[in-house]
C-alpha positions in Angstrom: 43.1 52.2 13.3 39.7 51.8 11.6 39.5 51.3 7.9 39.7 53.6 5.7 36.4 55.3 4.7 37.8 55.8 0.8 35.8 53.9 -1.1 37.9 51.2 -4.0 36.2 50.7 -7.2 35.8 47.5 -8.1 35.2 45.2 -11.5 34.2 41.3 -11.4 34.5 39.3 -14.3 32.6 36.0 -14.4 28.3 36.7 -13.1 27.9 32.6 -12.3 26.2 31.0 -9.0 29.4 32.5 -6.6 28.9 36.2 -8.2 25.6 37.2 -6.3 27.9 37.2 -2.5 30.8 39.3 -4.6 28.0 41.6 -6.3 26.4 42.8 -2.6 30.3 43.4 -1.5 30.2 46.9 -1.7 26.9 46.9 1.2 29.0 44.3 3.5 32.1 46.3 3.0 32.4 50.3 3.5 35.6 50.7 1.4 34.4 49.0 -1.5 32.2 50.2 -4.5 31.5 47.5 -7.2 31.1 49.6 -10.4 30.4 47.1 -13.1 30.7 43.3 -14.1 30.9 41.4 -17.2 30.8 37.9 -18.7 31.3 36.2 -21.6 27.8 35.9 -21.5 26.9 39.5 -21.6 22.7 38.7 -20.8 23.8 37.6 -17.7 26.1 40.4 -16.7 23.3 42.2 -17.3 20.8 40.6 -15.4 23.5 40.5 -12.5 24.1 44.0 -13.2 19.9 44.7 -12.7 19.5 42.4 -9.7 22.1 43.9 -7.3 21.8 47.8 -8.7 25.6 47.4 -10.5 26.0 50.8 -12.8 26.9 49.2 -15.5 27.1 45.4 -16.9 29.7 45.4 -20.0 32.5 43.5 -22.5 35.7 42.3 -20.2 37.6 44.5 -22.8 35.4 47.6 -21.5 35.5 46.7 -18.2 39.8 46.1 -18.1 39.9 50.0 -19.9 38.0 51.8 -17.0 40.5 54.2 -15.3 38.5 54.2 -12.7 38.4 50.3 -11.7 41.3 49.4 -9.3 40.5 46.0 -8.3 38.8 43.6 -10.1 37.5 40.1 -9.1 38.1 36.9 -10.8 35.1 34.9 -10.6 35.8 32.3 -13.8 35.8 28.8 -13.5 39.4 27.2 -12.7 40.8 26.4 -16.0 40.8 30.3 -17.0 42.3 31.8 -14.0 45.8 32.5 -15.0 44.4 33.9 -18.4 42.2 35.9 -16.7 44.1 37.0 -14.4 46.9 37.8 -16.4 44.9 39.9 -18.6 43.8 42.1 -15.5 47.4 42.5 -14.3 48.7 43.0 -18.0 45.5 46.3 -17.7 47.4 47.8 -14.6 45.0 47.1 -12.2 45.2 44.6 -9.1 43.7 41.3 -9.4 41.7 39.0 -6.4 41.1 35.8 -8.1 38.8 32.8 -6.5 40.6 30.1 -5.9 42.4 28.5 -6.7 45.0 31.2 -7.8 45.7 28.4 -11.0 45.5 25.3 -12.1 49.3 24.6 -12.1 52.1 26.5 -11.1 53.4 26.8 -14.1 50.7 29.1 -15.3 50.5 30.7 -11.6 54.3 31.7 -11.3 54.5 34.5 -14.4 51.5 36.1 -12.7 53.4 37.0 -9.8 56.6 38.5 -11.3 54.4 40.4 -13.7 52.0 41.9 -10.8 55.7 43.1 -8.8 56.7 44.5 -12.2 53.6 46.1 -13.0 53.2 47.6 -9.1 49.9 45.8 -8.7 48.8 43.0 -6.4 47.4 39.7 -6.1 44.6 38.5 -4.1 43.3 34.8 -4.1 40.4 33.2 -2.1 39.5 32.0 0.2 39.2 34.5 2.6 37.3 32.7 5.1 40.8 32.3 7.3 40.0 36.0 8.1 36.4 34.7 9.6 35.4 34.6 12.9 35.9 31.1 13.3 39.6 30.8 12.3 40.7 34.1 13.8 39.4 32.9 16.7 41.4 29.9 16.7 44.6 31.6 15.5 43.9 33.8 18.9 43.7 31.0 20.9 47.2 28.8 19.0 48.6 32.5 19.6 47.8 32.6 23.4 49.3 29.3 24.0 45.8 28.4 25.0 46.5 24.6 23.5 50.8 24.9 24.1 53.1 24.2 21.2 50.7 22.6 18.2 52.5 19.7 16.7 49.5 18.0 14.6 46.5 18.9 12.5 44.0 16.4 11.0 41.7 18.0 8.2 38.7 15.7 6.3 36.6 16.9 3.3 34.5 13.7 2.8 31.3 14.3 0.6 30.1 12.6 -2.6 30.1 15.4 -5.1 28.2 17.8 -6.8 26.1 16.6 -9.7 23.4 16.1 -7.5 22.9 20.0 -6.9 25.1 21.8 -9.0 23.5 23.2 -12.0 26.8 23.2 -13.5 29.2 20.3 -12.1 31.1 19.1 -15.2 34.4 21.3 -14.4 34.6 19.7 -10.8 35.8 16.1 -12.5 38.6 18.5 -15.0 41.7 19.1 -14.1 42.1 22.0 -11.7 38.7 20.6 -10.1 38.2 17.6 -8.3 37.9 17.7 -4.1 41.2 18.9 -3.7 41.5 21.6 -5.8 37.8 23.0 -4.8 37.4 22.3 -1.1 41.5 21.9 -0.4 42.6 25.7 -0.9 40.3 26.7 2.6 41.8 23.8 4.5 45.3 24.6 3.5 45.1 28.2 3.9 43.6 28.0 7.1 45.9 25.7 8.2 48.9 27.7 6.6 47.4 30.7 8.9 47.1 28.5 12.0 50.4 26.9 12.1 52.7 28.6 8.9 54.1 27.6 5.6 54.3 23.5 4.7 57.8 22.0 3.8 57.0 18.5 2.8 54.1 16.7 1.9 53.1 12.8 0.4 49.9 11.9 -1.2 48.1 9.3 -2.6 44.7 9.6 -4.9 42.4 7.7 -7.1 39.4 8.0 -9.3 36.7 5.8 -7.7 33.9 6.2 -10.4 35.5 7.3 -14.0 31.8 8.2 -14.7 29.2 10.7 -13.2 25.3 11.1 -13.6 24.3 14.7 -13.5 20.8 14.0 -11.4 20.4 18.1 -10.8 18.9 20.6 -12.9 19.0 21.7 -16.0 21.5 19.0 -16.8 20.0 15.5 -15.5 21.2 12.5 -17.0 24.3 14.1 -18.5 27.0 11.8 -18.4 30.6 13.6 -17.0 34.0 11.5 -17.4 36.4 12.1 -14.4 39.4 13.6 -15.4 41.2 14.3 -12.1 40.9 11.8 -8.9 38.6 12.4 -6.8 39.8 10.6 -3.2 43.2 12.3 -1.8 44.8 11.4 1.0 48.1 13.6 2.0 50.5 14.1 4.9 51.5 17.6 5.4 55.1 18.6 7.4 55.4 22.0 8.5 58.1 24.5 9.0 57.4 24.6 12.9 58.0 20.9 13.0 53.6 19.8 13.3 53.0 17.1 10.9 49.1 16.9 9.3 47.1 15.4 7.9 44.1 16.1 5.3 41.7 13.8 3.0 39.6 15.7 0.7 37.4 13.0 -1.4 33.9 13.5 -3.7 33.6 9.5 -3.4 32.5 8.8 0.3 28.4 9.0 1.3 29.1 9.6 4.8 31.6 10.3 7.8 31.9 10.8 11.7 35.5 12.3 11.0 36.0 15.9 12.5 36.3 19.1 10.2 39.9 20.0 11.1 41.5 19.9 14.7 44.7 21.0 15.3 46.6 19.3 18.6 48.5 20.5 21.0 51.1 20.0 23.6 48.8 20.8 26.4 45.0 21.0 24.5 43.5 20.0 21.4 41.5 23.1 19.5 38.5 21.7 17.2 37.8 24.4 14.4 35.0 25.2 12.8 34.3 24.4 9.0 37.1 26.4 7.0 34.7 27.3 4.5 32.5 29.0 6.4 33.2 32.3 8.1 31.7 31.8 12.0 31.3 28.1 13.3 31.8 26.8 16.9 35.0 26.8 18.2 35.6 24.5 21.2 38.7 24.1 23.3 39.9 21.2 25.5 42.6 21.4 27.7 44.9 19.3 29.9 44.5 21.8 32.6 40.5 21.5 32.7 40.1 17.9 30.9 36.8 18.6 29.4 35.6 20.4 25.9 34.6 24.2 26.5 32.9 26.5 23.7 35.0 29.8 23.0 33.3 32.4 22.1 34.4 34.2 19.1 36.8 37.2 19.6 35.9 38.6 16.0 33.1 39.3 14.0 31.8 36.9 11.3 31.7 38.6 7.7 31.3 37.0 4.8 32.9 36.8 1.5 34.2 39.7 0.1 36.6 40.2 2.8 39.6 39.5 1.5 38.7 41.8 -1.5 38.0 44.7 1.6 41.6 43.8 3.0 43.5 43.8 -0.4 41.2 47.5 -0.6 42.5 48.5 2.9 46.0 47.8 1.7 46.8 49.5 -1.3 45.5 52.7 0.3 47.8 52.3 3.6 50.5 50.2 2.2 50.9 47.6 4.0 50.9 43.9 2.9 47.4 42.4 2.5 46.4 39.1 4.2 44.6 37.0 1.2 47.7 37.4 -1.0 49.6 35.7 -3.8 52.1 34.0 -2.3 50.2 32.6 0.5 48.1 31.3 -3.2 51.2 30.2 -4.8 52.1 28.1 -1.8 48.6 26.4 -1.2 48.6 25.4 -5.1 52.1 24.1 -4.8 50.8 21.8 -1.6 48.0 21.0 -4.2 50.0 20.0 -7.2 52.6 18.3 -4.6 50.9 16.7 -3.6 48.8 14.6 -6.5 52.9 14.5 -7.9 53.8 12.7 -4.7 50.8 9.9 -6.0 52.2 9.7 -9.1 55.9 9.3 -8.3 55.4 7.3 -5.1 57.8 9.7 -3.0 57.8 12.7 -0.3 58.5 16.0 -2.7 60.1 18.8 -0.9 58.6 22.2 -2.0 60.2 24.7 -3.3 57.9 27.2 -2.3 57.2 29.2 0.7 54.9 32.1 2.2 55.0 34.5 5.3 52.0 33.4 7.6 49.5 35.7 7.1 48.6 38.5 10.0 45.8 38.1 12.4 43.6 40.3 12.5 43.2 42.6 15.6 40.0 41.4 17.9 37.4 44.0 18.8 36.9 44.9 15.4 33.5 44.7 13.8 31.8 43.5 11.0 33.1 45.2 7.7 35.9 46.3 9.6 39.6 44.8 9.0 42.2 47.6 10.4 
């Protein structure tokens, strides 16, 4: 079945550095129509608005009364997600928020109940699991290609963002930090790969308590780290595989692999999670040497999870990027900086169906 050719109108709230990718949506994606955007900052809605031909640029209170907006996109910075979010749902209208969904789940748990009793849904990024790259890999896990997976290994090892962000400071706050940015696409991916985590242990630090800002417009601003910056976790899965991920803003350089997820009979190396193509190469007992796959679905780019949650409302069915899939990675998240803390596994209390592949042979723009 190809998508439908309805188009969804769209709102985003929040016109920073991620909103230009959301903002060209409705060229990449042939069931969505962005209709307006809005910031706090109304200037720069506005030039947002003029760059990328958006009808109209206006207040978040304007925006939020428009019968005609059915989705609208989160693009705020952490801390305001749940607020945000659950002025969007408490407007009627579906919400797809970046990730992560919140900063705790405290704040991310009301959202939930509130969107089933208000008959809307919840989105969350990253949709980059619905990529090329990963749905690729989930074909291959799917085929047996690699046998029965029973380990993952997943590394996020840079040295922050000062140098280049024109905005860093909210990486070192709480709901920042390497884990909370860069973790949600290797737990989600994972999550699609291999299913829902049931245990995890952590351990984390703050290596430097103080940051430089050395990019523009910012330089020499001084930012104190409020949320550790090196991670280390063990991840148990339902299915029984055990992994492994350290996400960490305090290393200058590494020779670790991306993620790769082993098997009984292969291991499967997978491309960057937060990118939507990549390589994907195979080894198998069977052939003992590495092979490059080639992709069996398009690469697209973000804005595809928005195009899915789109797809579902008209035909009903559940939508891939979705709340509790959120919920879940942002209980692993909390988890597992608690499990540092208290010096102890935690079993979660949370769960989430694994999300659906997407069929091969679609193409670009396409996600039914």
């Amino acid at each position: 079945m190809t998508m439908t050719k309805s188009k969804t109108n769209i709102g985003i709230i929040g016109c920073g550095k991620i909103s230009d990718i959301y903002l060209e949506a409705g060229h990449n994606f042939e069931n969505l129509e962005i209709v307006a955007c809005s910031d706090i900052f109304l200037e720069r809605a506005q030039a947002q608005a003029a760059k990328h031909g958006i009808a109209r640029a206006c207040s978040v209170e304007e925006l939020l009364a428009d019968p005609a907006i059915e989705i609208v996109v989160n693009l705020t910075i952490p801390k305001v997600h749940a607020d945000v979010d659950l002025q969007i749902i408490q407007a009627g209208k579906s919400v797809y928020s970046e990730k992560p969904l919140a900063v705790t789940r405290a704040e991310a748990h009301p959202l939930l109940r509130l969107a089933q009793e208000q008959g809307v849904r919840i989105g969350c990024a990253p949709d980059t699991f619905l990529g090329a790259g990963i749905q690729t890999c989930r074909y291959l896990i799917d085929n047996g290609k690699i046998g029965t997976p029973i380990a993952a290994a997943g590394n996020m090892l840079c040295h922050g963002h000062e140098n280049w962000h024109p905005d860093p400071e909210f990486y070192y706050q709480v709901g920042g930090g390497p884990l909370f940015d860069m973790g949600p696409y290797y737990l989600t991916a994972l999550i699609a790969l291999l299913g829902p985590i049931r245990r995890v242990s952590g351990s984390a630090r703050i290596t430097f308590p103080e940051r430089t800002i050395t990019s523009q417009p910012k330089a020499g601003k001084i930012i104190h780290v409020d949320t550790p910056t090196h991670i280390a976790g063990v991840l148990d899965f339902a299915n029984g595989a055990v992994g492994t991920l350290v996400t960490s803003f305090d290393t200058w350089a590494s020779n670790a692999p991306i993620l790769e997820i082993y098997g009984t009979e292969g291991t499967l190396s997978v491309p960057d999670p937060n990118t939507f193509g990549g390589s994907v190469r195979l080894w198998q007992a069977n052939t003992g040497k590495w092979e490059e796959v080639e992709h069996t679905h398009p690469e697209n780019t973000l804005g595809l999870g928005v195009a899915d949650l789109a797809s579902a409302l008209r035909t009903g069915r559940a939508h891939r990027a979705n709340g509790e899939l959120a919920y879940h990675v942002l209980d692993v998240m909390q988890s597992l900086l608690e499990s540092s803390e208290e010096n102890r596994q935690l079993e979660l209390t949370t769960s989430c169906e694994r999300p659906a592949a997407l069929p091969p042979g679609l193409r670009a723009g396409e996600v039914d």
